[in-house]
C-alpha positions as CSV (number, residue, x, y, z in Angstrom):
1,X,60.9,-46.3,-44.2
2,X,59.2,-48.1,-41.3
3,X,55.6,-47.6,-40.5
4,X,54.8,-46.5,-36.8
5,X,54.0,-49.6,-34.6
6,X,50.9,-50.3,-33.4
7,X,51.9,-49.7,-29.7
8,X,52.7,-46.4,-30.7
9,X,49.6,-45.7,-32.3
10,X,47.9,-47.0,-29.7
11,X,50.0,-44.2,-26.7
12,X,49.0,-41.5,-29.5
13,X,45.7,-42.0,-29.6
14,X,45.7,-43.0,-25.4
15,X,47.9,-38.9,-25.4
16,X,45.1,-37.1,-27.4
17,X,42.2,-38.6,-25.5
18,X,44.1,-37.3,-22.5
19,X,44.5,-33.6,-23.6
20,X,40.6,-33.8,-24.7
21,X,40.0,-34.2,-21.3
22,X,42.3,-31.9,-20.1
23,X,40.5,-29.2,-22.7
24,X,37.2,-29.9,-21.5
25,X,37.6,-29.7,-17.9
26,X,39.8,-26.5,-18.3
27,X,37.3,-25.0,-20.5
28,X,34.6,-25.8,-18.1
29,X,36.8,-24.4,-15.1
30,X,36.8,-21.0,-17.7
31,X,33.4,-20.9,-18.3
32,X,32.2,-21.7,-14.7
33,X,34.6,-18.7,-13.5
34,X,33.1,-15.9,-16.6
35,X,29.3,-16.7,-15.3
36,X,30.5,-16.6,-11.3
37,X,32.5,-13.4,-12.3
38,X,29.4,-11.8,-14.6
39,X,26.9,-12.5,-11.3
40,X,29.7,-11.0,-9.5
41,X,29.6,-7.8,-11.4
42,X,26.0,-8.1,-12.2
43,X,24.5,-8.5,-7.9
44,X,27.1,-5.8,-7.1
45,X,25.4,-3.3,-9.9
46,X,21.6,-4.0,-9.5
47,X,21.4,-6.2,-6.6
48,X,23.5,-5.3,-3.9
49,X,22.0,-2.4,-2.6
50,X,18.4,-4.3,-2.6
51,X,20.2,-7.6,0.2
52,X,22.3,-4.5,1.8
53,X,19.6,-2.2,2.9
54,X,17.7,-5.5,3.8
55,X,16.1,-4.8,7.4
56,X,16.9,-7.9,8.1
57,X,21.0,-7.5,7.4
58,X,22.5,-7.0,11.1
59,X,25.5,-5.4,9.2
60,X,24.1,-2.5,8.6
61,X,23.9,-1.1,12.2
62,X,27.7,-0.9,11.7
63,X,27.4,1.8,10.0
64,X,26.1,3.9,12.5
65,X,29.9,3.3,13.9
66,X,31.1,6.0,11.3
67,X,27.5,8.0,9.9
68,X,25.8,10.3,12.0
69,X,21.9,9.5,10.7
70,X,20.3,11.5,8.2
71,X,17.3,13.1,8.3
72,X,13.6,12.2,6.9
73,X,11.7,15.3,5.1
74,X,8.2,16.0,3.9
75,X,8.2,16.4,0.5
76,X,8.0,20.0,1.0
77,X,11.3,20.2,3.3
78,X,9.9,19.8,6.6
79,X,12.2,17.9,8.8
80,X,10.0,15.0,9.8
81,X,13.3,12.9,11.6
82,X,16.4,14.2,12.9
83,X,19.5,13.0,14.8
84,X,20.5,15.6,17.2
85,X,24.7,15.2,18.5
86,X,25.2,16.6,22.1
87,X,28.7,17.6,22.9
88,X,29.3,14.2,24.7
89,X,28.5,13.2,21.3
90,X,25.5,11.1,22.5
91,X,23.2,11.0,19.1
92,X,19.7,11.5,19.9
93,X,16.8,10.7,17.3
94,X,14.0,13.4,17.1
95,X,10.8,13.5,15.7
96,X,9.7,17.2,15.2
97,X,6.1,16.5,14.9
98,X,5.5,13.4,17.6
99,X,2.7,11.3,16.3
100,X,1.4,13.0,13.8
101,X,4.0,11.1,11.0
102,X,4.2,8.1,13.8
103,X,3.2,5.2,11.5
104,X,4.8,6.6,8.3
105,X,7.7,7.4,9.3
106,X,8.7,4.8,11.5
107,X,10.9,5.0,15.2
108,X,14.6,3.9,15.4
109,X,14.6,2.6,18.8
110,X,13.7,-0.6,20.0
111,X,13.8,-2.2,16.6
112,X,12.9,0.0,13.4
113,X,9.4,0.9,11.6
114,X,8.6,2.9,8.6
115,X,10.7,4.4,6.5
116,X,13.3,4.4,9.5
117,X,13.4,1.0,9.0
118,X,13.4,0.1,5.4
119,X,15.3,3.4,4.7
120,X,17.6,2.4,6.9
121,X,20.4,1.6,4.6
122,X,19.8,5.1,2.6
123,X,20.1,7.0,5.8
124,X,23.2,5.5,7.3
125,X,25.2,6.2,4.0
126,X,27.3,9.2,3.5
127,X,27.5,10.5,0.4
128,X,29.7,13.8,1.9
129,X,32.5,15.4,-0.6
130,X,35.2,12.4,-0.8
131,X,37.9,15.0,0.9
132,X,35.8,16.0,4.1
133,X,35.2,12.2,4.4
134,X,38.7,11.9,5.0
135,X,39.2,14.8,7.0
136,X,36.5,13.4,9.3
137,X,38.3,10.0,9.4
138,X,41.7,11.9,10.7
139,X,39.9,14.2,13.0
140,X,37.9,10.6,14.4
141,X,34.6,12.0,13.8
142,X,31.4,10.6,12.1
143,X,30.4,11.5,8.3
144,X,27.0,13.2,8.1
145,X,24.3,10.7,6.7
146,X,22.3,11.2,3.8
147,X,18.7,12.6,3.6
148,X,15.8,10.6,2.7
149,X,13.1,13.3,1.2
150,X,9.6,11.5,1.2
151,X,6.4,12.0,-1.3
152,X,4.4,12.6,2.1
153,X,2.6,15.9,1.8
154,X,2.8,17.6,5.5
155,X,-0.8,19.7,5.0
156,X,-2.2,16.9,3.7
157,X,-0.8,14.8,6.4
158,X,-1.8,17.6,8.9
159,X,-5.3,18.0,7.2
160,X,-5.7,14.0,7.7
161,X,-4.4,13.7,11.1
162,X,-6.7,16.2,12.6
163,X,-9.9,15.4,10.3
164,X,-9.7,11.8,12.0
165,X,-9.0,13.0,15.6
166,X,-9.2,10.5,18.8
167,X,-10.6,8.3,16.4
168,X,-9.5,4.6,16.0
169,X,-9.1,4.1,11.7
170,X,-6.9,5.4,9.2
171,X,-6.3,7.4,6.2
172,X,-4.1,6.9,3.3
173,X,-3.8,9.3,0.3
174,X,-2.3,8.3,-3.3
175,X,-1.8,10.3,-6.5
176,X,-3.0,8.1,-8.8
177,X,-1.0,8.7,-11.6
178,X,2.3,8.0,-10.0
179,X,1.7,6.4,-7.1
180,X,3.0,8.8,-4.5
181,X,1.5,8.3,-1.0
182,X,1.4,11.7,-0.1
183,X,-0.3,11.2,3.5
184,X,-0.1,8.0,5.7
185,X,-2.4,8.2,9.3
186,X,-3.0,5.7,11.5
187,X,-4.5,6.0,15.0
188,X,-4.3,5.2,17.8
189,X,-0.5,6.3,17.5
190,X,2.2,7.1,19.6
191,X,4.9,9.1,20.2
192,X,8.5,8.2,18.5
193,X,10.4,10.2,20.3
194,X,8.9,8.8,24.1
195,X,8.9,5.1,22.8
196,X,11.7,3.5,24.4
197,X,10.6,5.1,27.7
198,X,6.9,3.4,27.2
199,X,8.1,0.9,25.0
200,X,7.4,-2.4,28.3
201,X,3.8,-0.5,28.4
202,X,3.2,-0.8,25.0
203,X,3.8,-4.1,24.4
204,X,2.4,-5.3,27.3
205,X,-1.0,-3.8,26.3
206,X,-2.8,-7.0,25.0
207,X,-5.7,-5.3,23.7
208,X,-6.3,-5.1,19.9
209,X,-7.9,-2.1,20.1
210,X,-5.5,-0.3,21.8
211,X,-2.5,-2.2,19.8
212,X,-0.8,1.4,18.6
213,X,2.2,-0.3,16.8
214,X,-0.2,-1.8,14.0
215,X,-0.2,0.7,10.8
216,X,-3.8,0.1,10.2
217,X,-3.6,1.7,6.5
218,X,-1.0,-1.7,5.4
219,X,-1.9,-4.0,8.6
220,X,-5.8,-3.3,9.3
221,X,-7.8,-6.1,8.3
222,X,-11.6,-5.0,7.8
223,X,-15.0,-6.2,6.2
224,X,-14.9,-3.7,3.6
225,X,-19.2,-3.6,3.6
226,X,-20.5,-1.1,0.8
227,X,-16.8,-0.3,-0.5
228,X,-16.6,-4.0,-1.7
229,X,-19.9,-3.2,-3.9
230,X,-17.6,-1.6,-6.6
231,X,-15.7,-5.0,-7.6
232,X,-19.6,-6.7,-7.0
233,X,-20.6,-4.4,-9.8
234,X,-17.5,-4.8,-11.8
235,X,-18.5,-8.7,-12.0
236,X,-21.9,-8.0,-13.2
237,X,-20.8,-6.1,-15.9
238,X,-18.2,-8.7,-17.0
239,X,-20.9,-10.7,-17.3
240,X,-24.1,-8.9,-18.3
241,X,-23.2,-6.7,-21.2
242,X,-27.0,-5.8,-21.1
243,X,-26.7,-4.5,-17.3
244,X,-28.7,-1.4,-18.1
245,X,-31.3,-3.6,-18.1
246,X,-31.5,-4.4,-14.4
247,X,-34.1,-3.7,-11.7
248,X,-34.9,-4.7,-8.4
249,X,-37.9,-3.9,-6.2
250,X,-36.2,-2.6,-2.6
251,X,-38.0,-3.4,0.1
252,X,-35.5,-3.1,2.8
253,X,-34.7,-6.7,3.1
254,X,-34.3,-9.9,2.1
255,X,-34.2,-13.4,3.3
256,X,-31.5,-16.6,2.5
257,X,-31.2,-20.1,4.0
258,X,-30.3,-18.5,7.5
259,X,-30.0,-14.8,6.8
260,X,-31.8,-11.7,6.7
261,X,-30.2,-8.6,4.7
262,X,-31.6,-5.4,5.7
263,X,-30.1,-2.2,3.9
264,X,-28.5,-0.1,6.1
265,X,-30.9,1.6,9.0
266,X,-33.9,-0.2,7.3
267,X,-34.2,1.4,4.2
268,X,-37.0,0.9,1.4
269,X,-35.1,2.4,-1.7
270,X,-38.2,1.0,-4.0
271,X,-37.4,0.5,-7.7
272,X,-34.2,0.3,-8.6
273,X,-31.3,0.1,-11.5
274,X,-27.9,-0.9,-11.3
275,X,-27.3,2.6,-11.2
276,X,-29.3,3.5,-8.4
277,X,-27.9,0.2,-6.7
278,X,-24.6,1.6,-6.4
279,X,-25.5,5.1,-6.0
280,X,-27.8,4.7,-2.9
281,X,-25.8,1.5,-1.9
282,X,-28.3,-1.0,-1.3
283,X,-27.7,-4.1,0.6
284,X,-30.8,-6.5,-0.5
285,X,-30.1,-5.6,-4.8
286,X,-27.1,-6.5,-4.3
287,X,-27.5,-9.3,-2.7
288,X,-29.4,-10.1,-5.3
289,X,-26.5,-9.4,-7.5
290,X,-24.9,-11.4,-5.5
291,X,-27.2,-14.9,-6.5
292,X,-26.3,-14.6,-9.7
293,X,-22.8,-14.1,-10.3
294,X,-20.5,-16.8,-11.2
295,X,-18.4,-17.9,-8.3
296,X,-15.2,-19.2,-10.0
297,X,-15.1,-16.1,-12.5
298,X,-15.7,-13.6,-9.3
299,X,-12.8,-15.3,-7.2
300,X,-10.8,-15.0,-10.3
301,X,-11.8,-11.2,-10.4
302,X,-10.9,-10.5,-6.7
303,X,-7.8,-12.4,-7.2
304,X,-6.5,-10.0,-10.3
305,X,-6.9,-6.9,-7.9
306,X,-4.6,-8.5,-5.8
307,X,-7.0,-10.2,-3.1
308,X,-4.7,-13.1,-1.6
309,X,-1.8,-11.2,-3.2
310,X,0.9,-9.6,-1.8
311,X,0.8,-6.2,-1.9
312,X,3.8,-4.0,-4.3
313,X,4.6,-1.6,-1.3
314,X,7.4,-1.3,1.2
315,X,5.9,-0.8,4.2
316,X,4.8,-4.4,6.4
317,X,1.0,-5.4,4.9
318,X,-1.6,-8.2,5.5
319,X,-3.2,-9.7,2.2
320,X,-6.5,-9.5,1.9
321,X,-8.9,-12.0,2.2
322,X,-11.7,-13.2,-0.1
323,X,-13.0,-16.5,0.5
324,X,-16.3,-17.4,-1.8
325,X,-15.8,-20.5,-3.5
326,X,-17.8,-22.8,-6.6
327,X,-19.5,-24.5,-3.4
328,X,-20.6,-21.6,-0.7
329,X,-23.9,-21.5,-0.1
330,X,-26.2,-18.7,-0.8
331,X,-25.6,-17.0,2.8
332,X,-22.0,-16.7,2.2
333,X,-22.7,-15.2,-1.4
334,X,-25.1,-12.7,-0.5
335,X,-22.8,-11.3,2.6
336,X,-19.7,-11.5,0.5
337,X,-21.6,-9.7,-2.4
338,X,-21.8,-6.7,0.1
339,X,-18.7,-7.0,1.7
340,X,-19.5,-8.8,4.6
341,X,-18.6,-12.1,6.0
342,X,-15.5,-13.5,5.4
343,X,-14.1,-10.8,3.4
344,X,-11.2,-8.5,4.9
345,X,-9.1,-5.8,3.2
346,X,-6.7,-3.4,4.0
347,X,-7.0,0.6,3.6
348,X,-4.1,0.8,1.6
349,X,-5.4,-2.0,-0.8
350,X,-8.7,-0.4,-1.1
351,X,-7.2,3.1,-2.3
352,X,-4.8,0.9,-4.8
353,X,-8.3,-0.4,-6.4
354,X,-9.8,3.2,-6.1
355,X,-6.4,4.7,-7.8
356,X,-6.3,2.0,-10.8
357,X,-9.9,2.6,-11.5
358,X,-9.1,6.8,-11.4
359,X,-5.9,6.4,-13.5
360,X,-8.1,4.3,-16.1
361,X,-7.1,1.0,-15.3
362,X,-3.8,0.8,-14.4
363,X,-2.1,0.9,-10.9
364,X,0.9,2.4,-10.4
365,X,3.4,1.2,-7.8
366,X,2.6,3.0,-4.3
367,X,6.1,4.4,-2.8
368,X,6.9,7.0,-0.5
369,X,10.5,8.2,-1.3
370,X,11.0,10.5,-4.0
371,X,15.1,10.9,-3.8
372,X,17.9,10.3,-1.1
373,X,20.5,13.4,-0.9
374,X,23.5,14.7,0.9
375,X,23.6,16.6,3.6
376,X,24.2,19.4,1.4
377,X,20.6,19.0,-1.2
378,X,22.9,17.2,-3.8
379,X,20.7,14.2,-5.2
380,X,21.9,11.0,-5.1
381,X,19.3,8.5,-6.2
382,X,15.9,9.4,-7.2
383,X,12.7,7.0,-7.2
384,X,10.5,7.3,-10.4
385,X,7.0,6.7,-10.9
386,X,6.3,2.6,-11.9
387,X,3.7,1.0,-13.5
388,X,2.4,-2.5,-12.0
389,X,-0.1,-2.7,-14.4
390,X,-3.8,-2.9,-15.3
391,X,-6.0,-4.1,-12.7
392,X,-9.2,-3.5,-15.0
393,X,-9.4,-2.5,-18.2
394,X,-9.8,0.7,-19.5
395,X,-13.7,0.9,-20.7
396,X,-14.7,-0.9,-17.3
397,X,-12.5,1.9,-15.7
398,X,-14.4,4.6,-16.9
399,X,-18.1,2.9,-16.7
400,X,-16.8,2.7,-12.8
401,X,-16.0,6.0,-13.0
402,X,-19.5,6.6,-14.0
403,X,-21.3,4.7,-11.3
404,X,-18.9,6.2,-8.5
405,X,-19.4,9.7,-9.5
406,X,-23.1,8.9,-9.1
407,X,-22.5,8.2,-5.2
408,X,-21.3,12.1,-4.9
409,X,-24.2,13.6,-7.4
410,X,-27.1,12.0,-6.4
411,X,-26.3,9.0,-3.7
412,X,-24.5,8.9,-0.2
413,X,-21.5,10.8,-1.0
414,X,-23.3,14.1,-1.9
415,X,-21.4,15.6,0.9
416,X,-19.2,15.6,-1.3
417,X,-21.1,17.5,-4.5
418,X,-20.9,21.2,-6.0
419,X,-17.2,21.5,-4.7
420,X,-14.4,23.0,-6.9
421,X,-13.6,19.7,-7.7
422,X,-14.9,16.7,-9.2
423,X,-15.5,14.1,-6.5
424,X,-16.7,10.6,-7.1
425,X,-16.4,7.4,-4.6
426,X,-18.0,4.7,-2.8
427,X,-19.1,4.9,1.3
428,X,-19.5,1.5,3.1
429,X,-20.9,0.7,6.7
430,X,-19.3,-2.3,7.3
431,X,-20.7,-4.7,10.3
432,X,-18.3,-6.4,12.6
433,X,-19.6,-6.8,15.9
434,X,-21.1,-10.7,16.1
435,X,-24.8,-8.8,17.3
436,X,-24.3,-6.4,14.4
437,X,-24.8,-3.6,16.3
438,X,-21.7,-1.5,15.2
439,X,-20.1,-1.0,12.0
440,X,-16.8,0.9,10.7
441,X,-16.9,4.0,8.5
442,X,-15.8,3.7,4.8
443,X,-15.2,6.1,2.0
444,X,-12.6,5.4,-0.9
445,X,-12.6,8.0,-3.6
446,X,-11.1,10.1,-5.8
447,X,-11.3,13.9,-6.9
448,X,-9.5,16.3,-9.2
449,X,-9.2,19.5,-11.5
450,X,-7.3,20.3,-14.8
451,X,-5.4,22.6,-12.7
452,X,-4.1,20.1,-9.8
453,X,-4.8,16.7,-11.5
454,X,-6.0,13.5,-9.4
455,X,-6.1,12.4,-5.6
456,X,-7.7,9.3,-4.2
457,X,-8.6,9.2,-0.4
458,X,-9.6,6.1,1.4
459,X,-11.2,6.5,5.1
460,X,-12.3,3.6,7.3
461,X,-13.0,5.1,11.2
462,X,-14.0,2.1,13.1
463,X,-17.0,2.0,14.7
464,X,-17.8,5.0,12.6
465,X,-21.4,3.9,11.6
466,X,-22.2,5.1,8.4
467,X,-19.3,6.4,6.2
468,X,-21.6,8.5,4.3
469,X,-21.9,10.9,8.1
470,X,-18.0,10.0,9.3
471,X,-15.5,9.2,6.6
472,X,-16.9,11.5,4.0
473,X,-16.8,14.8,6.0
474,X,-13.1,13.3,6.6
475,X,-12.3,12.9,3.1
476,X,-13.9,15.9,2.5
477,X,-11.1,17.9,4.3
478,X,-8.7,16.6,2.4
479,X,-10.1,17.0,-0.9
480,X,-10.9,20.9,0.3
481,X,-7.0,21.1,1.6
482,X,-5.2,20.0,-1.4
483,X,-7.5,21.6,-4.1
484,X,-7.6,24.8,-2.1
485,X,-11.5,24.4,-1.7
């Protein structure tokens, strides 16, 4: 029997190396087409919906070609946007309660705001009983959209809305345990249902003060002044577990490199603790404070309560600012200390601090739609609470708590004391003008009962003077409307 030849050895071996490569790139072919089909299936289960109801996807305009748009509700059923059908079938969107829900809700004309805008892709869905979809296909007429029913509260909204009157600021209202925003006011505002008629007017209005597109509770950048003194005192604790040891001899001012501090309206608060600090808000111990802090370790405070950050909320925001660095010199550290200078934050940011510190620690995710239905009240996708985490922990929430409940009992919130409720906040006068002659209004605060749970209210009314005279009485209003004061 003859052995196989070498050359044939030699077109075996040349055969199988052949078919290995075959294998491998026909494997690879099948594993590259599993993974693209698994992301297939996977971005059309969780994802799709998210790059769909995108406000930036053009495609979803189309919609309106077949959906008539569904309505926006208070979380109590009031019809806050509606699309009213004439019989031309011209579609008209209305906004029962003009201005009051301007900001919040959003306008669908000229562009999109609010919820009306990244609820878009919610409201132009039709979630109608599968036969009367096609029955409205054969007759040629649209499908009813969906329903978008917010967390907004309408008293509270109401409460808000007149408590801050023909006054430039905002309010913004969270329940701190879930992160509903149950009220949402920014003024000035305007009218939704008259903006594409005054739509050239209001954009050609180059004033900032009179710029009534801006949502100042997400987009209002403002020296947060005595507000700020609760993240001052949360770095003195961090690093001063003996802080019950501090005094400081107020007597109404003090003097860096190139500053005065004066407290506010030239007060001589005379010996005082940390306690008493806080509770009477003094400008000149805490600048003091201020002197001795560690600078890297307070920038890396103000950083893990989301200054710099971006913001976990739908609606448009600006991050806020904090600017201190290892090498500012004692003037900057002494304003910054009392929330002046450089320092900027949001409404909405300040009542996401105020709401971690009431729900001990931890922040819950701020949204403002509970659940989408049909046009008929069935649900179709609900929104539950989320947690974002801890922005402080919980023993420095609750010695916060402490020091904040001293403002309403025996500091500049009293306003605020021998209620129903439980108050306990932080007022701030915050200076802005370059002569510092004028200053904007702050409270941010909290309040509850066993019976209703938890609120927090932040206020700023610009040019408001003192927020222990303007924003309190306003937070006071809506304290008194939701606990039934």
């Amino acid at each position: 029997m003859k052995k196989p030849s070498t050359e044939r050895k030699s077109r075996t071996s040349t055969n199988r190396e052949k078919n290995r490569e075959f294998a491998v790139i026909t494997y690879l072919f099948v594993g590259m087409f599993i993974m693209m089909m698994g992301y297939f299936v996977w971005f059309q289960v969780f994802r799709s919906e998210d790059f769909i109801n995108s406000p930036y996807n053009a495609r979803q305009n189309t919609f309106s070609e077949h959906v008539v748009r569904g309505e926006i509700l208070s979380a109590d059923g009031k019809v806050l946007a509606q699309t009213a059908v004439g019989e031309d079938g011209k579609e008209t969107r209305q906004y029962p309660y003009g201005s009051m829900f301007a900001h919040a809700v959003g306008y669908d004309s000229n562009g999109k705001s609010g919820i009306e805008s990244f609820g878009n892709f919610s409201l132009l869905r039709s979630h109608a009983f599968a036969l009367e979809q096609v029955f409205n296909g054969i007759q040629n007429q649209k499908n009813p959209g969906d329903n978008i029913v917010t967390t907004l509260d309408f008293g509270l909204q109401e409460t808000a809305y007149q408590a801050l009157g023909s006054n430039r600021g905002a309010v913004v209202v969270l329940e701190p345990a879930t992160g509903k925003i149950l009220a949402m006011v920014s003024r000035p505002d305007f009218d939704p249902n008259t903006i594409e008629a005054e739509w050239e007017s209001i954009i050609s209005d180059t004033d900032d003060d009179n710029s009534v597109l801006v949502n100042r509770v997400t987009q209002g950048l403002y020296p947060p002044g005595s507000t700020f003194k609760i993240l001052t005192t949360l770095e003195y604790l961090r690093e001063h577990e003996n802080y019950q040891d501090y005094t400081y001899e107020c007597t109404g001012s003090i003097s860096m490199e190139n500053t005065e501090i004066h407290c506010y309206n030239h007060a001589v608060h005379g010996t005082e603790n940390l306690e008493t600090s806080f509770a009477k808000s003094c400008n000149t111990s805490y600048a003091n404070i201020g002197l001795g802090l560690n600078k890297k370790s307070f920038q890396q405070l103000c950083e893990s309560v989301l200054f710099q950050k971006n913001l976990p909320i739908s609606y448009p925001f600006n991050k806020s600012s904090f600017v201190l660095k290892e090498d500012s010199n004692s003037d900057e550290v002494t304003q910054t200390a009392i929330g002046q200078g450089k320092t900027l934050v949001t409404p909405i940011h300040m009542a996401m601090i105020t709401s971690a510190i009431a729900n001990e620690g931890v922040l819950m995710r701020p949204y403002v739609i509970d659940h989408t239905e049909n046009y008929k009240g069935i649900t179709v996708k609900e929104y539950k609470p989320s947690r974002y985490g801890a922005l402080v922990s919980e023993e420095e929430a609750a010695k916060l708590q402490e020091f904040m409940s001293l403002v309403v009992q025996e500091g500049t919130g009293s306003k605020l004391s021998g209620q129903s409720y439980q108050a306990a906040g932080k007022t701030g006068s915050a200076e802005f003008s370059s002569n510092k002659s004028e200053s904007h209004a702050w409270f941010t605060g909290y309040a509850s009962t066993e019976e209703k749970g938890t609120i927090a209210v932040t206020v700023i009314v610009e040019k408001g003077g003192a927020g222990s005279s303007t924003a309190v009485p306003i937070a006071k209003q809506v304290f008194d409307r939701y606990f039934g004061q």
